[in-house]
Each structure stands twice: as structure tokens, then as C-alpha cells.
VMD Tcl script that draws the C-alpha trace (Angstrom):
set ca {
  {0.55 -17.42 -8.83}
  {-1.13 -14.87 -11.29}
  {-0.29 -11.34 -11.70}
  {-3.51 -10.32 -10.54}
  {-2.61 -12.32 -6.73}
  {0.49 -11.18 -6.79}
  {-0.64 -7.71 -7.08}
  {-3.08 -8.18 -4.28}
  {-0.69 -10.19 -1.70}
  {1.95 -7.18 -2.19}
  {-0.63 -4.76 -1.70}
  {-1.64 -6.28 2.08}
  {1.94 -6.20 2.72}
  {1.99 -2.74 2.16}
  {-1.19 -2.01 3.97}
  {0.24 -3.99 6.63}
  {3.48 -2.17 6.59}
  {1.21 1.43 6.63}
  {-0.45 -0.01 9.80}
  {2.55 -1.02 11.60}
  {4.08 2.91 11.36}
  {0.79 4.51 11.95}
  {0.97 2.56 15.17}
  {4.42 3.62 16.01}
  {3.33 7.08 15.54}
  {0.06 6.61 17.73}
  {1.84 5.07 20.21}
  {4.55 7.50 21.02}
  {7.04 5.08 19.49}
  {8.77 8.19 17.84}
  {11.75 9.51 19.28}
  {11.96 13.09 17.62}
  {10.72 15.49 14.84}
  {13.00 14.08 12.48}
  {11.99 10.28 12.73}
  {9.04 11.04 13.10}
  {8.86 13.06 9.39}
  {10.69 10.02 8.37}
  {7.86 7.70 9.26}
  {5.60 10.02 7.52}
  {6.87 10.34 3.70}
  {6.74 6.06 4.30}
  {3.21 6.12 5.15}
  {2.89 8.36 2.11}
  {5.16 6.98 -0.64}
  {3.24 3.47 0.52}
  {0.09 4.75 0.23}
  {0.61 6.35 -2.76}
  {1.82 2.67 -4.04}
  {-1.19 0.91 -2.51}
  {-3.61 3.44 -4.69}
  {-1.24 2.62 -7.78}
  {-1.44 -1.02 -7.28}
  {-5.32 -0.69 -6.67}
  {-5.72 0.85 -10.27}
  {-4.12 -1.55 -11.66}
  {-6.14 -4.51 -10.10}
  {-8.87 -2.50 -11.24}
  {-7.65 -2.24 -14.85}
  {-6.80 -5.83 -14.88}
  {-10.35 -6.54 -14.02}
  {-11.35 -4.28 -16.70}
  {-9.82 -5.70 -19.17}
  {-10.02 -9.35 -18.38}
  {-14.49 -8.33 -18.52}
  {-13.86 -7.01 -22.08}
  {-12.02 -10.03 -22.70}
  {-15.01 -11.96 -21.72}
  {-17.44 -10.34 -23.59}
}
mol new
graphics top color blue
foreach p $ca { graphics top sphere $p radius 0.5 }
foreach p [lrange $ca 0 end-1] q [lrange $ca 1 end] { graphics top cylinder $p $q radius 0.2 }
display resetview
């Protein structure tokens, strides 16, 4: 396995991961204020990840077209 497909597989999981509590929240699935802040700063930290891993895919790509040329 590259880096590259690496990068992308362990980006879906997060994604997936983001869906899951989005659901939990959307369904009523949290039991109080607290859990439910909880389930928040996850969303965000993993998003924040997700955007981090997308710029580097992105830079990868980058480079690997300089590279080529």
C-alpha cells in the first residue's frame, strides 16, 4: 500500500466515523449537554484531521506532477 492510499483509506474512516456521531446527534442518541459537547469537539478535532489529511493528498499530488514534468 502507498502513502498516498493509505492517506485516503484513513481519511474515509474518519469521514465515516464523522457520519456515525452526526447521526447520533440527529437522532436523539445523546443523553445530556455534556455528551453531547463531547460528541461535538470529535466531529471537530476529526474534521479538522480530514482537511489536514486532504492537503496533504493534495500536496502529494503536487509534487508527484512536478516530478513528472
Amino acid at each position: 500500500m502507498t502513502l498516498p492510499e493509505f492517506i485516503t483509506k484513513f481519511k474515509k474512516s474518519l469521514e465515516s466515523r464523522v457520519e456515525d456521531l452526526s447521526v447520533s446527534i440527529t437522532s436523539g442518541n445523546v443523553k445530556d449537554m455534556e455528551q453531547y459537547r463531547a460528541v461535538v469537539g470529535e466531529i471537530q478535532g476529526l474534521s479538522f484531521a480530514v482537511e489536514e489529511l486532504q492537503s496533504l493528498l493534495k500536496r502529494f499530488d503536487d509534487d508527484a506532477e512536478v516530478d513528472r514534468s
